[in-house]
C-alpha positions as CSV (number, residue, x, y, z in Angstrom):
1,X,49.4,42.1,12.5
2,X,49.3,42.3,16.3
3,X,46.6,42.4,18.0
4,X,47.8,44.4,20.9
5,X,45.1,47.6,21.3
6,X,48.0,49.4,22.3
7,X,50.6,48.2,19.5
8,X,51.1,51.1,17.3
9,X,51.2,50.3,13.7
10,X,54.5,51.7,11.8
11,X,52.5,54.8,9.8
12,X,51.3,56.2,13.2
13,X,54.8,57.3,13.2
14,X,54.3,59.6,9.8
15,X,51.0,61.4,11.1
16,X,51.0,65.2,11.9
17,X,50.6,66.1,15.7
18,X,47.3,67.2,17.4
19,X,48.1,70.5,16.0
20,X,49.0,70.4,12.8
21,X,45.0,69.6,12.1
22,X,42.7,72.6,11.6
23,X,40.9,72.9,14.8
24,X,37.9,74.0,12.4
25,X,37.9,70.6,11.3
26,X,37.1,69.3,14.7
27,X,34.7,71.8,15.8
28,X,33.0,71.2,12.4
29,X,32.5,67.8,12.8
30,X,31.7,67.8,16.7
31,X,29.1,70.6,15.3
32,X,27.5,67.6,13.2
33,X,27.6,65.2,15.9
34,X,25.8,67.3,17.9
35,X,22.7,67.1,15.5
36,X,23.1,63.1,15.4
37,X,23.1,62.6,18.8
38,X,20.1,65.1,19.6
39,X,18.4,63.5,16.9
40,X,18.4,59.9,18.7
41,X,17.4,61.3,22.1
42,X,14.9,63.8,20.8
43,X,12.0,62.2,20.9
44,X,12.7,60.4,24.8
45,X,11.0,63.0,26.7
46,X,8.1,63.2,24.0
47,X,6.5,59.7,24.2
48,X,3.7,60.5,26.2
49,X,2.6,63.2,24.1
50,X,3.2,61.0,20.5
51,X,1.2,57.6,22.3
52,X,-1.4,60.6,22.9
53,X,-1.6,61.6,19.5
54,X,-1.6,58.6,17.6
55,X,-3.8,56.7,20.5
56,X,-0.9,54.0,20.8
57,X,0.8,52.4,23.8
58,X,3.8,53.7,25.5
59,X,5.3,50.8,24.6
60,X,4.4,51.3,20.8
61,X,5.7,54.8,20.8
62,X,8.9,53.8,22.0
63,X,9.8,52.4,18.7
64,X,10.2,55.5,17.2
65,X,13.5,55.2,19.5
66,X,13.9,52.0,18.4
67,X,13.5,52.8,14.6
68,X,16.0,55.4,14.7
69,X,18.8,53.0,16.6
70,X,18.2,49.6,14.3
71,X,18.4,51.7,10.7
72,X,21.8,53.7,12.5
73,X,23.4,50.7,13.2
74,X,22.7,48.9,10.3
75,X,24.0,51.4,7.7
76,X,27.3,51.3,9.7
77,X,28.2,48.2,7.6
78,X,27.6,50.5,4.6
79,X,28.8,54.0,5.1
80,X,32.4,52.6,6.9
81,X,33.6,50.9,3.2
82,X,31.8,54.4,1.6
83,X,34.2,56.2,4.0
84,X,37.1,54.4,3.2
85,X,36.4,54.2,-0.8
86,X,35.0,58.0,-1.3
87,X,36.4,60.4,1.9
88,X,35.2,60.3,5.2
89,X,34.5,63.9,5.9
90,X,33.2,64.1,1.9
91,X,30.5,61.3,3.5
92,X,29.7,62.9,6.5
93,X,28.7,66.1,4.4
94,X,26.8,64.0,2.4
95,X,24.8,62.3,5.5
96,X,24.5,65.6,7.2
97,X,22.5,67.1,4.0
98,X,20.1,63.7,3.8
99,X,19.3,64.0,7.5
100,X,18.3,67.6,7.1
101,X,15.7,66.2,4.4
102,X,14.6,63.3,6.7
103,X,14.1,65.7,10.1
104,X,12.0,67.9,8.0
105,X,10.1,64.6,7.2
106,X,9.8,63.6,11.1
107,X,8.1,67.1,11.4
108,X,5.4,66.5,8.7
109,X,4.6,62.8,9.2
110,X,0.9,62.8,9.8
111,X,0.6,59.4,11.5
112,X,2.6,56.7,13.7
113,X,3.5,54.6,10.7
114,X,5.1,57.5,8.7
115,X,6.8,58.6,11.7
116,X,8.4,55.7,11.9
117,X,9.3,55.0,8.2
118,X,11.0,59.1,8.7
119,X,12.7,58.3,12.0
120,X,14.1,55.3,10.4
121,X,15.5,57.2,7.6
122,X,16.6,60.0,9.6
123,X,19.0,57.1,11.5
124,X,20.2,55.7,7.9
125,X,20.6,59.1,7.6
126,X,22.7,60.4,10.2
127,X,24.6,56.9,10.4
128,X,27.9,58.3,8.9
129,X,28.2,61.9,11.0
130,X,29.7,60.4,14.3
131,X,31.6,56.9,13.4
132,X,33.3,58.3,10.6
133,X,34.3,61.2,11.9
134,X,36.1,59.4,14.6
135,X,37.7,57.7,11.8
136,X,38.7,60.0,10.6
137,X,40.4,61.9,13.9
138,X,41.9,58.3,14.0
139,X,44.0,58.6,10.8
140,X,45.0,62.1,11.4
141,X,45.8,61.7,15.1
142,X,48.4,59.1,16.2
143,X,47.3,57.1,18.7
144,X,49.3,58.3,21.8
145,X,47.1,61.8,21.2
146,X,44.3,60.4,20.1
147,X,41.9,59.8,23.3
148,X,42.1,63.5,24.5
149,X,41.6,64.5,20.4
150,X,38.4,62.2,20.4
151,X,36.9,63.6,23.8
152,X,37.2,67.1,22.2
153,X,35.7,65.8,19.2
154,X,33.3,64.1,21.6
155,X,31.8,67.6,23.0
156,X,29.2,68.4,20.2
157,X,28.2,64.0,21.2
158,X,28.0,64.9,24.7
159,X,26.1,68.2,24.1
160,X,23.9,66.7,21.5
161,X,22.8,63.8,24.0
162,X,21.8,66.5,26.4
163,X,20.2,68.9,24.6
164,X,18.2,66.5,22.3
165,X,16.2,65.5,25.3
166,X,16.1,69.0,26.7
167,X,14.5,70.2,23.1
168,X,11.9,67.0,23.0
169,X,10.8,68.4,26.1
170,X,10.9,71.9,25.6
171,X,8.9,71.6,22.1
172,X,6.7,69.3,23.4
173,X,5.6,71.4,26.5
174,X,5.4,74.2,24.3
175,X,5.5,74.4,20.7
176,X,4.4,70.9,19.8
177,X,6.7,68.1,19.7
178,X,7.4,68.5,15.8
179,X,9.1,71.6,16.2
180,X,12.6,69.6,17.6
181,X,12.9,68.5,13.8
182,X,12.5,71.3,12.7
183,X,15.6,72.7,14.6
184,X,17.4,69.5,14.0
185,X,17.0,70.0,10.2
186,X,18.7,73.7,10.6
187,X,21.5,72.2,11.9
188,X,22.2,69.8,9.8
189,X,22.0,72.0,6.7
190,X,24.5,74.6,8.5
191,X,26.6,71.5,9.5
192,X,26.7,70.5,5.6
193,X,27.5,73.8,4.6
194,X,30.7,74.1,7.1
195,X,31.8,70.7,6.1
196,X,31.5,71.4,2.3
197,X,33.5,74.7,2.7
198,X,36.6,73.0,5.2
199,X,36.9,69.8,2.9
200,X,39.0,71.5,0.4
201,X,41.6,72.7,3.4
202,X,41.9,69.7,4.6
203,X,45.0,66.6,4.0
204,X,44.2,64.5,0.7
205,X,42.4,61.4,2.1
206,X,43.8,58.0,1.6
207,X,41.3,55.9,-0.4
208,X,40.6,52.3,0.0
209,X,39.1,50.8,-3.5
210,X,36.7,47.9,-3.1
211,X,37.9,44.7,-4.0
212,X,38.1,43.8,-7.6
213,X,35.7,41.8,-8.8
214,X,33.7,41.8,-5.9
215,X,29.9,43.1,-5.5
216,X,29.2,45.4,-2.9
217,X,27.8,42.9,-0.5
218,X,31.3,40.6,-1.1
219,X,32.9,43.8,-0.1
220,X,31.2,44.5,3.3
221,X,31.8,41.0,4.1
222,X,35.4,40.7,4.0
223,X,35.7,44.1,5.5
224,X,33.9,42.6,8.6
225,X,35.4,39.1,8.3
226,X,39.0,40.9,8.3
227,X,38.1,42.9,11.6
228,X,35.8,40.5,13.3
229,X,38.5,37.4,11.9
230,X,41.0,39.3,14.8
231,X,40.5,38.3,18.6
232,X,41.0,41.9,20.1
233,X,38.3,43.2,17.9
234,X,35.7,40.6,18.5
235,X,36.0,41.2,22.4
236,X,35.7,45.2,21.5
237,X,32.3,44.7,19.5
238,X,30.5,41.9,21.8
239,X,31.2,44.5,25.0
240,X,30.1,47.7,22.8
241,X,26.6,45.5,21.8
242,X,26.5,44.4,25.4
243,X,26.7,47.7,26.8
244,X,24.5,49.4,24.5
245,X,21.8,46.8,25.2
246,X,21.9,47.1,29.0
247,X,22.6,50.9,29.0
248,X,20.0,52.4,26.6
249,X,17.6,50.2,27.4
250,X,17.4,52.1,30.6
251,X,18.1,55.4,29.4
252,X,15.6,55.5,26.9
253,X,12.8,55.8,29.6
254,X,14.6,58.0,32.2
255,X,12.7,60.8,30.9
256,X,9.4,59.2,31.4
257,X,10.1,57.7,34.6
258,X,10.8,61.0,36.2
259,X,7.5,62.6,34.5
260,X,5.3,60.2,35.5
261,X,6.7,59.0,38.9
262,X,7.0,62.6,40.0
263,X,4.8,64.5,38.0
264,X,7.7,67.1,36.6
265,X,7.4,68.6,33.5
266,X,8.3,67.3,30.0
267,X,10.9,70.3,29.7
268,X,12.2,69.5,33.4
269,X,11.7,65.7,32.5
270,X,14.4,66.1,29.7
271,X,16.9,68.2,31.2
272,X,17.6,64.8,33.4
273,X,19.3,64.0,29.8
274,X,21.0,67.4,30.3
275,X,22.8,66.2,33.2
276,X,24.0,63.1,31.5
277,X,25.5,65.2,29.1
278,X,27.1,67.8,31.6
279,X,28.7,64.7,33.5
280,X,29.8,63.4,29.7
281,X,31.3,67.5,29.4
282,X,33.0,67.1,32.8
283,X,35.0,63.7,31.1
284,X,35.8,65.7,28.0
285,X,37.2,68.8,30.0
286,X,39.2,66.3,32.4
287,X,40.0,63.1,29.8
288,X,43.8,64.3,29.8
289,X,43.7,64.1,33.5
290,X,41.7,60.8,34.1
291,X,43.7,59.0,30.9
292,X,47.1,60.2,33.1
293,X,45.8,59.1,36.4
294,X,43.9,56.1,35.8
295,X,44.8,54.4,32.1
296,X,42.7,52.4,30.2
297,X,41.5,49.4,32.4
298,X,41.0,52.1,35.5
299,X,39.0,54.7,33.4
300,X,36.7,51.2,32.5
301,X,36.4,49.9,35.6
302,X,35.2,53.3,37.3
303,X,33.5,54.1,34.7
304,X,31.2,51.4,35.1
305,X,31.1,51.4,38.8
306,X,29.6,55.2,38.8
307,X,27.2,54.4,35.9
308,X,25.5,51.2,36.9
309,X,25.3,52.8,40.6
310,X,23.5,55.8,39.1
311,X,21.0,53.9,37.2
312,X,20.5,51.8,40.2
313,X,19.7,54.4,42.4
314,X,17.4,56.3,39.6
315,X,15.1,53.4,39.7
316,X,15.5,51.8,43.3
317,X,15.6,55.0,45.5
318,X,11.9,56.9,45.1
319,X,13.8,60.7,45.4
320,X,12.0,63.4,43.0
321,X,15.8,65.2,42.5
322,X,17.9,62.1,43.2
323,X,17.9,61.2,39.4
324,X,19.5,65.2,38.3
325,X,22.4,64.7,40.8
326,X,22.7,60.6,39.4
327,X,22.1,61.4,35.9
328,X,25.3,63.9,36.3
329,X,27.5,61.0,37.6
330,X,26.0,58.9,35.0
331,X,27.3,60.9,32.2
332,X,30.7,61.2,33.9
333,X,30.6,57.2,34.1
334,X,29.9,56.2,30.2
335,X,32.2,58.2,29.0
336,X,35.0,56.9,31.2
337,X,33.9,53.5,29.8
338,X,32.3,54.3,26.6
339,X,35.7,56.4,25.3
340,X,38.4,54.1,26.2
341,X,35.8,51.5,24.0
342,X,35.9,53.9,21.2
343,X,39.8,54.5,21.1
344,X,40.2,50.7,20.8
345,X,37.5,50.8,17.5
346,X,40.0,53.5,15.8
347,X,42.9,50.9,16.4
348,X,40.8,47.5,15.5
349,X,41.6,47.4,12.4
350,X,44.4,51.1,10.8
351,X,44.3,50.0,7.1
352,X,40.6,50.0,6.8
353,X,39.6,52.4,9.9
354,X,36.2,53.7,8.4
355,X,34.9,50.1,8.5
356,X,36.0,49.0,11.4
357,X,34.8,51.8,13.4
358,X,32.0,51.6,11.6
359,X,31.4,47.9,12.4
360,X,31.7,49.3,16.1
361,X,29.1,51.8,15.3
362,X,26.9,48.7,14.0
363,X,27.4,46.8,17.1
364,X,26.6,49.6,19.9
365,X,23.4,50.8,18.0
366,X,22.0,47.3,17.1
367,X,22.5,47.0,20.9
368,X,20.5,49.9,21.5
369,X,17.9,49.2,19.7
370,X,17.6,45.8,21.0
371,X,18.2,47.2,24.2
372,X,14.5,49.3,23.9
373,X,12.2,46.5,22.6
374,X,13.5,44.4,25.9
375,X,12.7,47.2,28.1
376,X,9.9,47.8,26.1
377,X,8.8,44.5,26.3
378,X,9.5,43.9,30.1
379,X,6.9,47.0,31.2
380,X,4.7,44.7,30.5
381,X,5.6,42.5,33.6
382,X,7.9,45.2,35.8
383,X,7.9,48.8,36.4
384,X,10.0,51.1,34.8
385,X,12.0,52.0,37.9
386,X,13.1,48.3,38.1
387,X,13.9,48.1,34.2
388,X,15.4,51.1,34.7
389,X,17.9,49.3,37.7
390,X,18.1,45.9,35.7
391,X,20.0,48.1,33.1
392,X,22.3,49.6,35.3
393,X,23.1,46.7,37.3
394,X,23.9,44.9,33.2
395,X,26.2,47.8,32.3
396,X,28.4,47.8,35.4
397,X,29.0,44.1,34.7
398,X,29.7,44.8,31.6
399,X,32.6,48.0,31.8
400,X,33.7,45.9,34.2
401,X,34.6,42.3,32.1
402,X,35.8,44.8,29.8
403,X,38.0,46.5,32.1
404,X,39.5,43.0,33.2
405,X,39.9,41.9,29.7
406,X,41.7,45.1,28.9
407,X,43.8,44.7,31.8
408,X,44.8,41.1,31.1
409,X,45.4,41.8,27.3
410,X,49.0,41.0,25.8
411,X,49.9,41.0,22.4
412,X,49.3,37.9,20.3
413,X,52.8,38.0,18.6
């Protein structure tokens, strides 16, 4: 098969246009998405007040961030071949009514361990909602429609990455940081119940059966071997752990930096992540425009450029509103880069979408959580504003090997 990102394979040609898919389907699943991506950045604002709690370090709350990311990335490897075998959007209902049960657990946890086990669970969880969803879009949506489809779909993300550190801090200012699960478990229920009502509207899905013969563990392996076997693929899933690594090892203490640098409020402290997600809604509204003007390789390359220089400035320049306006751009940036990265996953690998984008899934949340427990561990020796620049100065170099590797790219055969 070639390995050209931009090679279409022959039943592209067979899929329905843009508009013959329910837009309910979309909004439905964005809907979910919303609720997994709050739920990772939830707790970033709240640190200080759950190291106050338990007596801990800031260093040692942090994990709850990191707990969440390692047990999402992992199940990747088993909800993309679930997916394929069972019915993505049937999986993603599934996953959306567990994490409403684990987010009510995150709310009652009565110490730091428990927390943890329940934040762990809640990413196992949630694990399914946004990669195979995109999946999904990818075997409904041919591929020369697919990247605006996907920023659409990419709203309730966006939004979700925003608002989850906008309701850490609001419930942690206010109601007592516990109260943010709550609400997250809400919405997962209502996103179950939306999903289990469209499914039966919705094209037949084409199943995948395991292997015969083979246990469950043979199975994930050759699904990985047979994406990760091609060479297109493994440069897409070493950039996507890279920039998760460099990226959210940053981000993660954005939130605190500008609490305890300038003294703003928690609530104030987590609408920085508001902006990232307005500049990540600005991409979405403009993604038609920007793929048009720019392509792939350009979108990458600038992407990266405006991210890395945000972080940079957030943790070089001491500015009490600088990081609002940079956090804006910063949004805008990753999902210039971190968009074009995700319509290559939906192409790595057509017959067996649901695990290779959820072996993409794997890689970028692995990342992250290895990405935390370095930045975690380098307070120890730097101050956050400069773990805070290291980052950004390791994701521009990053989007931008990628966006020379994308430019350079020719098809194998």
């Amino acid at each position: 098969m070639d390995d050209d990102p931009a090679a279409q394979p022959l039943a592209d040609a067979t899929l329905p246009g843009p508009s013959a898919v329910p837009i309910a389907a979309i909004f439905a699943l964005s809907f979910a998405a919303f609720a997994s991506a709050a739920s990772l950045r939830v707790t970033d604002p709240s640190l200080t007040r759950i190291a106050d709690e338990y007596a801990v370090t800031l260093a040692v709350a942090s994990y709850v961030i990191t707990s969440y990311a390692l047990a999402y990335g992992v199940l990747q490897i088993v909800f993309g071949p679930a997916g394929d075998r069972f019915g993505k959007v049937r999986v993603v209902a599934w996953a959306c009514a567990a994490s409403a049960v684990t987010a009510l657990m995150c709310a009652a946890a009565p110490n730091l361990v428990l927390l943890l086990v329940a934040r762990a669970l809640s990413g196992a969880a949630a694990a399914a909602v946004i990669p195979l969803s995109m999946a999904w879009i990818g075997d409904v949506i041919p591929y020369q429609h697919r990247q605006p489809v996907l920023a659409r779909f990419l709203t309730g993300q966006i939004l979700g990455v925003a608002s989850g550190g906008l309701l850490g801090g609001l419930a942690a200012d206010y109601v007592g940081w516990r109260m943010a699960f709550l609400f997250l478990a809400a919405w997962f229920a209502a996103a179950c119940f939306m999903l289990s009502r469209l499914m039966p509207k919705l094209p037949a899905p084409v199943l995948v059966a395991p292997r015969a013969g083979d246990s469950v563990l043979a199975n994930l392996a050759t699904n990985a071997r047979e994406v990760a076997g091609r060479p297109w693929p493994r440069v897409i899933l070493s950039i996507v752990f890279l920039e998760g690594m460099t990226l959210f090892g940053a981000f993660a203490f954005v939130a605190t930096h500008v609490h305890t640098q300038y003294g703003m409020s928690l609530t104030l402290a987590g609408s920085v992540a508001l902006m990232f997600g307005l500049g990540g809604l600005s991409f979405a509204l403009a993604s038609r425009w920007l793929v048009r003007r720019l392509g792939e390789a350009g979108m990458a390359a600038w992407g990266a450029v405006l991210l890395g220089l945000s972080f940079l400035s957030v943790g070089l320049i001491g500015s009490r509103w600088l990081p609002m306006a940079a956090m804006l751009v910063a949004g805008l940036g990753f999902y210039m880069l971190h968009n074009t990265l995700q319509v290559q996953a939906t192409q790595m690998a057509p017959e067996r979408r649901g695990a290779a984008v959820s072996l993409f899934a794997f890689c970028y949340f692995v990342g992250q959580s290895v990405g935390v427990a370095l930045a975690g561990f380098l307070l120890h020796y730097a101050s956050m504003g400069a773990v805070i620049a290291l980052g950004g100065a390791g994701v521009m170099l990053v989007g931008l090997r990628f966006a020379l590797l994308r430019a350079r790219w020719r098809p194998s055969t």
